[in-house]
C-alpha positions as CSV (number, residue, x, y, z in Angstrom):
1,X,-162.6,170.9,53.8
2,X,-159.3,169.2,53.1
3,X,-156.4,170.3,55.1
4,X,-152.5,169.2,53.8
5,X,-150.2,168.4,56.4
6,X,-146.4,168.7,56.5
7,X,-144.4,166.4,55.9
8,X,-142.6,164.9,58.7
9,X,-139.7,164.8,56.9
10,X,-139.7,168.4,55.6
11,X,-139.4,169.6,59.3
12,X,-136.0,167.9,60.0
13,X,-134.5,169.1,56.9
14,X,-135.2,172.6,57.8
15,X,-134.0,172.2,61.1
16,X,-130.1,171.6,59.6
17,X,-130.3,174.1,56.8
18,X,-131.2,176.7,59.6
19,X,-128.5,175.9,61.4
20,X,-126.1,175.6,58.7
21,X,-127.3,179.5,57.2
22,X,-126.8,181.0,61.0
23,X,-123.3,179.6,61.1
24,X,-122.2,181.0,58.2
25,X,-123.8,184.1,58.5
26,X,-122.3,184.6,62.1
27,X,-118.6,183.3,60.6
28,X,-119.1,186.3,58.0
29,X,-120.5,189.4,60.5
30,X,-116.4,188.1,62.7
31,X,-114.5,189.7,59.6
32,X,-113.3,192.9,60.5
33,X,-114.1,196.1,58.3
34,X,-110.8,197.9,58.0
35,X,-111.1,201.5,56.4
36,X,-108.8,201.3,53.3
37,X,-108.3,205.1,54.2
38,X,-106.7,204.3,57.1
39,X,-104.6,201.4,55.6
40,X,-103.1,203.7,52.8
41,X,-101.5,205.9,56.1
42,X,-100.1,203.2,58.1
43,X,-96.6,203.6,58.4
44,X,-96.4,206.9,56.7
45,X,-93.7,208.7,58.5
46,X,-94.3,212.1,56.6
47,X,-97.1,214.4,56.8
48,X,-98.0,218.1,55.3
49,X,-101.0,220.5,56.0
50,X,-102.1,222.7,53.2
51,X,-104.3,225.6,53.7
52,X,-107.1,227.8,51.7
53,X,-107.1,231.6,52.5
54,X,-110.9,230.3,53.2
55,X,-112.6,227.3,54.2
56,X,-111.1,223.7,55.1
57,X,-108.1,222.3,54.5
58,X,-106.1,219.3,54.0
59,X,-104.2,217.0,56.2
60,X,-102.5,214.4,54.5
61,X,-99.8,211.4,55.9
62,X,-97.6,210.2,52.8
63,X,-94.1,207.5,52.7
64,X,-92.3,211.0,51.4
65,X,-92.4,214.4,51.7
66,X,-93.4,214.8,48.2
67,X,-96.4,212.6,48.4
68,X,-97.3,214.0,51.7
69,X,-97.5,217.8,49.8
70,X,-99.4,216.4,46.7
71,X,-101.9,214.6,49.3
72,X,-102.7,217.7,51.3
73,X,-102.8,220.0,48.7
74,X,-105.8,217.8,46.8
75,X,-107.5,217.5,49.7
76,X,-107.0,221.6,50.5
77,X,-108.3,221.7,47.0
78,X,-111.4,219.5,47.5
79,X,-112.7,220.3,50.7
80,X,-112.3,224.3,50.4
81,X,-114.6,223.9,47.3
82,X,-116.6,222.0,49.4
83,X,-116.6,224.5,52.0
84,X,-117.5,227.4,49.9
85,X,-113.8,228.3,50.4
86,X,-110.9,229.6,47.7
87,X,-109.8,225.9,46.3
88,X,-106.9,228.1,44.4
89,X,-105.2,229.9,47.3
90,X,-104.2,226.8,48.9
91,X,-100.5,226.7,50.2
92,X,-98.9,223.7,52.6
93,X,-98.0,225.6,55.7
94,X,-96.6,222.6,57.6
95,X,-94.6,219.7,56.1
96,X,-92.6,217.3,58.0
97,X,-91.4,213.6,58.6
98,X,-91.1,212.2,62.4
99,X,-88.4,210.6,63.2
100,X,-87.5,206.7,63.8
């Protein structure tokens, strides 16, 4: 029975590509995951609430009052239907901005 040996070589050239794959791999799991939800309200000084006569509703953060409606009202629209709610009888009940 033959056995085949390693090179001696082989051993020390694994040695620096090991090191080289954990240093990347630990310079990649540093980035920080940001929710790009959570991005989109940043800053948002307006917000509205829009409710179903059943099920879930929306709250939604928007730069105007306008966008801050629209937002809520999909989101009333969505998650009612979701909810086994009424996606149709969904009306904003609060809208405001904050002030500065």
């Amino acid at each position: 029975m033959i056995e085949k040996t390693a090179r001696p070589g082989c051993s020390w050239l694994l040695l620096p590509l090991l090191v080289l794959s954990l240093a990347l791999t630990t310079g990649c799991s540093r980035k920080v995951h940001r929710d790009p939800y959570a991005l989109s309200s940043f800053g948002s000084n307006c917000y509205a609430k829009a409710l179903p006569t059943t099920g879930e509703g929306g709250l939604a953060w928007g730069d105007t009052l306008n966008m801050a409606r629209k937002k809520s009202m999909d989101n009333c629209i969505r998650y009612a239907g979701r909810s086994g709610g009424t996606p149709k009888t969904c009306q904003v009940v609060v809208a405001e901005c904050k002030n500065q």
